[in-house]
LOLO-931030 format. One line per 2 residues: number of its first residue (from 1); their letters; for each residue y negated, x negated, z negated of C-alpha. Coordinates in pm, 1 decimal. Layout:
NUM	a	Y:X:Z  ...
***
This chain:
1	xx	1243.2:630.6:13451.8  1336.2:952.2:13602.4
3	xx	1011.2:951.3:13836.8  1101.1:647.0:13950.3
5	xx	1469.4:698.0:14011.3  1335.1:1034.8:14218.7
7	xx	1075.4:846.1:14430.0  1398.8:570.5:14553.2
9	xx	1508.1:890.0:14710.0  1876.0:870.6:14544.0
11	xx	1858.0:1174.5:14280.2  1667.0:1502.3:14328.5
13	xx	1617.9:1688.1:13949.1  1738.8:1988.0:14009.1
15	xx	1773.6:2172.5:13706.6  1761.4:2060.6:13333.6
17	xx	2050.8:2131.7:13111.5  1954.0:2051.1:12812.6
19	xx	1816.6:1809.2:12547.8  1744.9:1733.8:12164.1
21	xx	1589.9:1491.6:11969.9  1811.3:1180.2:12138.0
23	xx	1682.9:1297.0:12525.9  1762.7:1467.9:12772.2
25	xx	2006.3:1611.3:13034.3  1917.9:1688.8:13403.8
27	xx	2131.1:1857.6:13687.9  2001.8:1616.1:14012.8
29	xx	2147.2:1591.0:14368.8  2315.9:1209.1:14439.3
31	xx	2150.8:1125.8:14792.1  2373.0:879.0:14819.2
33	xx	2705.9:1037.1:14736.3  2624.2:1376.2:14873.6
35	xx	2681.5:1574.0:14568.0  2570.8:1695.5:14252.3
37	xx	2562.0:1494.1:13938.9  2456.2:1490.5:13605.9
39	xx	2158.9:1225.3:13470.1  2184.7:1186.2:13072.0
41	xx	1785.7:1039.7:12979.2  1761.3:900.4:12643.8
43	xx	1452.1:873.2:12452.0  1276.5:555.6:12284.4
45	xx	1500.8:580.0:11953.3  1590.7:217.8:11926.9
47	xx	1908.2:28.5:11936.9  2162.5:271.0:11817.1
49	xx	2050.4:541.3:12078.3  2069.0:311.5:12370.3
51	xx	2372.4:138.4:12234.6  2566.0:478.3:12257.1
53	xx	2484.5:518.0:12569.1  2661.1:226.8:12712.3
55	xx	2922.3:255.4:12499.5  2991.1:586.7:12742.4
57	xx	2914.1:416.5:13033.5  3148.6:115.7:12944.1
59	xx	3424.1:376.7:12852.6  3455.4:523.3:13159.6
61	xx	3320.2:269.0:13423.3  3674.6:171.1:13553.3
63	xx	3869.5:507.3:13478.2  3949.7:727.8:13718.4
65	xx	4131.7:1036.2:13559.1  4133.2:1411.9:13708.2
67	xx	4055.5:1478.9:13392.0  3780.3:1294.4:13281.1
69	xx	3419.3:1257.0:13426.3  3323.8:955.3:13652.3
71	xx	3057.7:744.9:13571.1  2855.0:625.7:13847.5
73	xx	2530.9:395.4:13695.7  2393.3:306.0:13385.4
75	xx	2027.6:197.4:13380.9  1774.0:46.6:13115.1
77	xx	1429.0:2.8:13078.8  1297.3:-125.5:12756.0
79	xx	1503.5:124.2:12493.1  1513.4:390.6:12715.9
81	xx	1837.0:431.3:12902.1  1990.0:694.4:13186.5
83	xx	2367.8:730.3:13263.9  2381.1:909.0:13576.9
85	xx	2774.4:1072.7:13610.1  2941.2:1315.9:13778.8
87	xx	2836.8:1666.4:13776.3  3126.0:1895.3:13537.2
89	xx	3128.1:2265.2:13695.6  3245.1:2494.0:13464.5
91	xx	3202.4:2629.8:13076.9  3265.1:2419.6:12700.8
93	xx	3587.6:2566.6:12522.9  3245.6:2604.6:12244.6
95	xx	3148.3:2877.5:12428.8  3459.8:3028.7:12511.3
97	xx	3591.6:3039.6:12151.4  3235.8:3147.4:12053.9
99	xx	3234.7:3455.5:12274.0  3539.4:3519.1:12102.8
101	xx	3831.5:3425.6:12432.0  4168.9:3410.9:12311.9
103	xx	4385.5:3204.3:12576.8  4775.0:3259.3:12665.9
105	xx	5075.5:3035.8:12615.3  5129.8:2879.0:12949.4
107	xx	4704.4:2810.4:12948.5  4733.7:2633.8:12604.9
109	xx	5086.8:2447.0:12703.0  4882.4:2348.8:13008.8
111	xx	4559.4:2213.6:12833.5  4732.6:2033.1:12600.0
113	xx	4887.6:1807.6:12825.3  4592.8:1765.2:12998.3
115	xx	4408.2:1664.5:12731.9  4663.1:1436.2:12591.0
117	xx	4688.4:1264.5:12957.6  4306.1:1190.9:12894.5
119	xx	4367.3:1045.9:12552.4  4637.1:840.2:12759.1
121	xx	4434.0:671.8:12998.4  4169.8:617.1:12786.8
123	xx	4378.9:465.4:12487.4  4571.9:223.4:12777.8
125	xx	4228.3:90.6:12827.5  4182.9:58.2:12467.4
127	xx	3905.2:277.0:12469.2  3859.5:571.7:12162.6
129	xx	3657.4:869.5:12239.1  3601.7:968.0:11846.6
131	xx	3448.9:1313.9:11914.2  3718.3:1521.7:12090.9
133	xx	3599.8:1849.8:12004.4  3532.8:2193.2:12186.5
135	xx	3229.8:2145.1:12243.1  3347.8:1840.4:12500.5
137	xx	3620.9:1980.8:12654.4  3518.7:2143.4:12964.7
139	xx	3703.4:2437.4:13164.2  3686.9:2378.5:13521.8
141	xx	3692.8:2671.9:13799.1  3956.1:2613.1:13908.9
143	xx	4171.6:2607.8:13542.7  4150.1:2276.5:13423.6
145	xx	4021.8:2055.3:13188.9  3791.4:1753.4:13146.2
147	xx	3729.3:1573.2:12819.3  3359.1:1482.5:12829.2
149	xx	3085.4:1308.5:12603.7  3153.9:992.5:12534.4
151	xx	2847.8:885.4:12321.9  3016.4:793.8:12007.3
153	xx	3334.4:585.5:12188.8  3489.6:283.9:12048.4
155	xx	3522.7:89.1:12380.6  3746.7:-240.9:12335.0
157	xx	3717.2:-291.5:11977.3  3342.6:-304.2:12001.6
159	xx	3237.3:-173.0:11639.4  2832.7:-178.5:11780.5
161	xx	2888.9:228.5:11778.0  2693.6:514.6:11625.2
163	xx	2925.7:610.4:11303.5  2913.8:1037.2:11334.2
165	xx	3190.6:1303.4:11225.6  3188.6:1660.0:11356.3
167	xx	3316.9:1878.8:11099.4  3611.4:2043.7:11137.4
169	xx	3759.3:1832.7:11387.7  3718.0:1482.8:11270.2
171	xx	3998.3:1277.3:11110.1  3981.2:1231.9:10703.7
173	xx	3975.9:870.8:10755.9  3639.4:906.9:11010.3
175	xx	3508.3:1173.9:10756.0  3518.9:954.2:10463.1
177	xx	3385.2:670.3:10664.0  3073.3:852.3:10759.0
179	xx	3026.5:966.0:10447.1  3079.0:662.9:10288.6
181	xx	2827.5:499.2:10537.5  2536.3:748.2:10478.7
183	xx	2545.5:718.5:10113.6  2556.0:352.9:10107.0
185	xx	2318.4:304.5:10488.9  2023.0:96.9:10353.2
187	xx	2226.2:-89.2:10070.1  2519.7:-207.8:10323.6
189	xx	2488.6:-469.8:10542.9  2566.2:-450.5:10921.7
191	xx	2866.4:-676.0:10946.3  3039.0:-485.5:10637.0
193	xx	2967.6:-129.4:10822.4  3121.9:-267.4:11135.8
195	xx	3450.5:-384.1:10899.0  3455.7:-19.2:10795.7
197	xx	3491.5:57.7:11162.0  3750.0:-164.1:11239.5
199	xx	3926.4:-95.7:10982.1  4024.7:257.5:11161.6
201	xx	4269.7:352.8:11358.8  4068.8:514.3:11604.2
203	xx	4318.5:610.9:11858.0  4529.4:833.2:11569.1
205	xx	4162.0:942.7:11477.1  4178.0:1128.8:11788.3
207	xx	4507.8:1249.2:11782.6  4390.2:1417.4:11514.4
209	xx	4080.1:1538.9:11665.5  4251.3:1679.5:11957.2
211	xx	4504.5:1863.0:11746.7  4190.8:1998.7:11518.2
213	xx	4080.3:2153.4:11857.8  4387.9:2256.4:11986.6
215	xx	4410.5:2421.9:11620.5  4098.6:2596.5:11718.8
217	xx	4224.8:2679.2:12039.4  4527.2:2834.5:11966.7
219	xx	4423.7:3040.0:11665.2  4052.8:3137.4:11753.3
221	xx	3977.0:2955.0:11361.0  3795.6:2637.8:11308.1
223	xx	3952.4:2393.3:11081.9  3834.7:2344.4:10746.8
225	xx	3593.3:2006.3:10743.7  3826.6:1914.9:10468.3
227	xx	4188.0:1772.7:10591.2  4339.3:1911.7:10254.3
229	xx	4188.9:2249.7:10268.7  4296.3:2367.7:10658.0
231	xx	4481.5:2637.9:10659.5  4818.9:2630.0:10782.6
233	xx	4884.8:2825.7:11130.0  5130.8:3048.0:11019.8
235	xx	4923.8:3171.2:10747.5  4653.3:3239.9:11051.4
237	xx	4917.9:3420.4:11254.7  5239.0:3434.0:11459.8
239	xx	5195.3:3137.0:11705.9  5437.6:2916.2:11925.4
241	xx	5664.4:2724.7:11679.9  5672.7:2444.6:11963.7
243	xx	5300.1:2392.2:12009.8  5243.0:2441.1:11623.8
245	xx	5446.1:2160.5:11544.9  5255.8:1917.3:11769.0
247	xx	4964.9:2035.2:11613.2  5040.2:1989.8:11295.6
249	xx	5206.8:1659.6:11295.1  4897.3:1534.2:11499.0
251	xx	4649.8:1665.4:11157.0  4900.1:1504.0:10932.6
253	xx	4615.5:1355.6:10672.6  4803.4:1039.8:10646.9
255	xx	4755.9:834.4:11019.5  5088.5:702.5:10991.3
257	xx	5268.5:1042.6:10986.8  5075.0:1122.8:11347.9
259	xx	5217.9:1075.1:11663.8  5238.9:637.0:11751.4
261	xx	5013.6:703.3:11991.6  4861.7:907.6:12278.3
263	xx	5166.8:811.6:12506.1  5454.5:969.5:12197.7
265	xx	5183.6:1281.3:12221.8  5186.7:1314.7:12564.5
267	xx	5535.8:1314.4:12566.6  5580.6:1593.9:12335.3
269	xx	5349.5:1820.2:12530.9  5488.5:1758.0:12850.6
271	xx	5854.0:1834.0:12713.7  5756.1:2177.7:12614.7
273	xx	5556.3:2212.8:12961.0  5888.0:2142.1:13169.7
275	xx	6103.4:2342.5:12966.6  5828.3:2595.2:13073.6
277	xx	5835.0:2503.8:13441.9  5456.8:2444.3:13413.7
279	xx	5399.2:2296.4:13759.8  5049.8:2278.4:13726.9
281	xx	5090.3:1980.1:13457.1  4984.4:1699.7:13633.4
283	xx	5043.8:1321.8:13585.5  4776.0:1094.5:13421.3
285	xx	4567.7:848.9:13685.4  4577.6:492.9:13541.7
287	x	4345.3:244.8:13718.3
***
């Protein structure tokens, strides 16, 4: 699929940025839009593979959000599938935390508005990323964020979606449902595995995911896989009080002691920004 995309003259491969065992990842140059962009090429893995795919594509088709990627096509050909999007400049918070980058007050403040805007817009178009982690935040040149990867999203209560968990920074509830899942995969039948999934709240899943990373963040530790067994920030350290708490009541282990929603969260973060006299906080996009 990628020769023939190349030979309509719309995308030049310029670089590739990776891949594993579900495809791969190329840098190319949009003819057509005059700018670099990113092509994700997935492999012949049946259903599941391809169906993850558009789930991303159908999450972010109609969003427009500074701070999350734009999706510009989505293409199949028997299983195999590309989503071509925009082109992210900048490095994962992985790799920051990994070569050890601690971050100041204002910067985390600033992020975690950001990234609570994203959960905003996405969760007004009832869409659920369900893998916020560092890995997909990206930080742009010039000091932002954007919240990328959308390959396990729950768009518009469609349960069709891959059930995953990255450990550390998934909810208990999306822990014990993947668990639960993989034990019981051959035994269970489809339409009971998609109850399971609906049977989550998946936008306080990812309140909870975003506070795991913002937990990470903040105190250069991962969280424990295990909700019961993270350790509690002031045991890691003397941290802000006022960014603690949102953190904390966002991994409450019990969804219904989280923030209502995205919107509540938002509104936390953006309290302790202005008392701050963060101007750099902007407003969320909604289209």
């Amino acid at each position: 699929m990628l020769g023939y995309m190349s030979r309509q003259n719309t995308y030049r491969i310029e670089s590739r940025l990776g891949g594993g065992g579900g495809g791969s990842v190329y840098r190319v140059w949009h003819a057509n839009l005059q700018k670099q962009a990113v092509i994700k090429a997935s492999k012949s893995a049946g259903h599941g593979c391809a169906q993850a795919r558009r789930n991303e594509f159908e999450a972010l088709k109609d969003v427009r959000s500074r701070y999350l990627p734009q999706v510009y096509e989505f293409i199949t050909e028997g299983s195999n599938s590309l989503t071509v999007m925009e082109y992210i400049e900048g490095e994962s918070f992985a790799n920051l935390l990994r070569r050890g980058c601690r971050f100041s007050r204002p910067e985390i403040i600033e992020w975690y508005c950001q990234l609570a805007s994203a959960l905003e817009t996405l969760h007004r178009h009832d869409i659920c990323h369900c893998d916020v982690k560092p890995a997909n935040i990206m930080l742009r040149p010039e000091g932002d964020i954007c919240l990328i990867d959308f390959n396990a999203a729950f768009v518009n209560g469609n349960a069709a979606r891959v059930v995953s968990r990255s450990p550390g920074y998934a909810s208990p509830e999306q822990y014990e449902l993947y668990e639960l899942v993989e034990r019981n995969r051959k035994k269970t039948p489809e339409h009971v595995i998609r109850s399971m999934v609906c049977s989550i709240d998946w936008k306080r899943s990812d309140i909870y995911s975003l506070g795991a990373a913002m937990y990470h963040i903040l105190t250069g530790n991962r969280p424990h896989e295990r909700a019961a067994e993270v350790v509690p920030i002031k045991k890691i350290g003397r941290h802000d009080a006022k960014i603690t708490r949102i953190i904390e009541k966002s991994m409450r282990q019990d969804p219904a002691e989280r923030y209502a929603g995205a919107t509540e969260l938002a509104k936390a973060t953006r309290r302790i920004a202005n008392h701050n006299g963060l101007v750099r906080v902007f407003p969320q996009t909604l289209y």
